[in-house]
C-alpha positions, 0 to 999 in steps of 0.5 A: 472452506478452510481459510488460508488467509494470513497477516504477516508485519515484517521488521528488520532488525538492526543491530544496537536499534533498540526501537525495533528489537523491543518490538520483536522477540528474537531466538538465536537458537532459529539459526541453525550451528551446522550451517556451513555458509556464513550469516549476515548480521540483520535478520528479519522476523515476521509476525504472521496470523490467520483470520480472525486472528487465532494465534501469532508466531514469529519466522526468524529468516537466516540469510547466508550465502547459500540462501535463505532458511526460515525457522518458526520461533514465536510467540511474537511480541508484536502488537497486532494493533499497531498502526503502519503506513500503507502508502500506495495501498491508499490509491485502493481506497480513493479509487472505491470512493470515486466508484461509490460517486459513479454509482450515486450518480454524482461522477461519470468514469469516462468524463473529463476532469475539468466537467468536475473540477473546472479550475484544473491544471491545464496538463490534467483537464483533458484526461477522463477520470478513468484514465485518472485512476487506472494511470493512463493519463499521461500526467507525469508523476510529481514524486519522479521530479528532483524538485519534489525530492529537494524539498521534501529533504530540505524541509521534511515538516513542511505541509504541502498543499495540492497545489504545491505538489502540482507545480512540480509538473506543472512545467513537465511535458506530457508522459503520452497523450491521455489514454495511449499508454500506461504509467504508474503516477502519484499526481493521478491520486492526487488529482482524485482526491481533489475530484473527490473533495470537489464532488463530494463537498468533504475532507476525502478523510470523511468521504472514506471514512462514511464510505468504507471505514465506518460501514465496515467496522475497520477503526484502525484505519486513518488518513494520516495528516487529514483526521486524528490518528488513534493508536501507535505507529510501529516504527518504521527504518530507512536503509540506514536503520534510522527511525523514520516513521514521523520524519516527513508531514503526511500531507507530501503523499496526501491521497496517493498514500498518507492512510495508516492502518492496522495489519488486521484492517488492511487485510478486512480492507484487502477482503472486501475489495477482492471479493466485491463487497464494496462495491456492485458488481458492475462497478467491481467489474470496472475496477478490475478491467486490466490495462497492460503494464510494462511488467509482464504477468502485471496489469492494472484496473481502477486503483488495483493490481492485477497479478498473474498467478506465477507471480505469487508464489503458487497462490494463484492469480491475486488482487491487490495494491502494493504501497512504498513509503519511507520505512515502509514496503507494504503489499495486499492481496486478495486470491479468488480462487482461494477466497484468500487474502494475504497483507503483510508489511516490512518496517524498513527501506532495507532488504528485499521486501517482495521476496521476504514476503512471498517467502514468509507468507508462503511458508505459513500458507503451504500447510 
């Protein structure tokens, strides 16, 4: 079966930042003389491959008032090895690790959080561990608090403990009460990675890694803050066009979104989550069991998104985790019905990622 699957690393490109345009060759001659509509100054430039990785071209997108133009301009210079931060896209693989425990018959998905961790958080220990990871536990999210923003801009450098990031909810009423509602919560993955540790009697660095990582050949994916980190960090910009890539301690996401990856990693990564290679197909049927979210054509299973395919651009219905992070917009997907899989990442808090994703990777994928 022809593979459509691609890789697309997106940067913006700022005029006078020099730490992006090293890491992108940009072709003037993409935009086009005769266009009568005014462009902006930033333009963005996409790195796109296809599995296993054949060839790279650069997508110069021009954006004027009468819309968006893409023109194939590469070869790129951009480093396929470069590392980014996936924020969110971590829950992924927090959620598979718990899943691998359930199979090993060490966790029980509908069993309250205090039957592993009795020291938890009175706010958290009634919720089972599915409502955990499926985010319907009603536990408000630590990183909607203004003390959690506070501190986190006061002291960037800071490493934060679990604990500490627990105390900003300590105080907050429930969301809802467990298993009534849905919504999208930080603190859930937290509490995972400390289920996870407890359990599991390891870093859940080294859980991930004995689980995931190492099994599947994929040595470009870390958890930042937790483990060495090999390899370089392509840079990533706040809305400011200010270098922000090393700006705050990892550890303030830990296992909500610390992980760094390569882009071919992400989407092996995004590959075998999909199709169920990490996992039997009964617990991959659990992981992809949908809850309803506010967003329609939106639903959520154990750590995935599960995307309707009007969504996606024409792709089909689609699995996958997005991740935000400063300097970084991240999505990866995987299409069953076309055995497919997409990752793609915007270096930038600037811009609208999803619709420059969705534009780019479609346009690479519609041959």
């Amino acid at each position: 079966m022809k593979s459509i699957a691609a890789i697309a690393s997106v940067v913006l490109l700022v005029t006078g930042c020099t730490a992006a345009s090293s890491d992108v060759a940009t072709d003037t001659n993409a935009i086009e003389a005769e266009d009568a509509c005014a462009a902006e100054e930033a333009r963005f430039g996409a790195a796109l491959s296809q599995i296993p990785h054949e060839s790279w071209d650069l997508v110069m997108q021009t954006k004027t008032a009468c819309g968006s133009t893409f023109h194939t301009v590469g070869p790129s210079q951009l480093d396929e090895h470069r590392l980014v931060r996936i924020g969110s896209v971590t829950k992924s693989y927090v959620s598979v690790v718990v899943l691998r425990l359930v199979d090993e018959g060490k966790i029980e998905l509908d069993a309250r959080l205090d039957t592993y961790l009795p020291d938890a958080p009175a706010f958290a220990a009634s919720a089972t561990v599915r409502q955990l990871l499926q985010h319907t536990s009603g536990i408000p999210n630590y990183t909607a608090t203004t003390a959690f923003w506070h501190s986190l801009a006061t002291s960037p450098g800071h490493a934060y403990t679990e604990q500490e990031l627990l105390a900003f909810v300590a105080t907050q009423p429930a969301d809802f009460a467990p298993g009534t509602g849905w919504r999208y919560s930080n603190t859930n993955y937290l509490l995972a990675g400390m289920l996870i540790e407890k359990v599991d009697g390891q870093p859940i660095a080294a859980s991930i890694r004995e689980r995931i990582l190492v099994p599947n050949g994929l040595n470009e994916t870390f958890f930042d803050g937790e483990e060495n980190v090999t390899g370089l960090l392509a840079p990533g910009f706040n809305k400011h066009g200010v270098d922000v890539t090393a700006h705050h301690d990892p550890s303030w996401a830990w296992a909500a979104g610390a992980m760094v990856a390569s882009p071919p990693d992400m989407a092996r990564f995004v590959e075998l989550l999909g199709s169920g290679a990490l996992l039997s197909p009964k617990l991959q049927a659990e992981l992809t069991k949908p809850v309803a979210t506010p967003q329609p054509g939106l639903s959520y299973g154990l750590g995935v998104f599960l995307t309707a395919g009007e969504l996606t651009g024409g792709l089909g219905p689609a699995i996958g985790h997005g991740g935000d992070i400063m300097g970084y917009h991240s999505w990866g997907l995987y299409f069953p019905e076309r055995k497919a899989t997409v990752f793609g990442t915007v270096m930038s808090d600037r811009g609208n990622g999803n619709s420059i994703l969705v534009a780019a990777i479609t346009a690479l994928t519609a041959s």
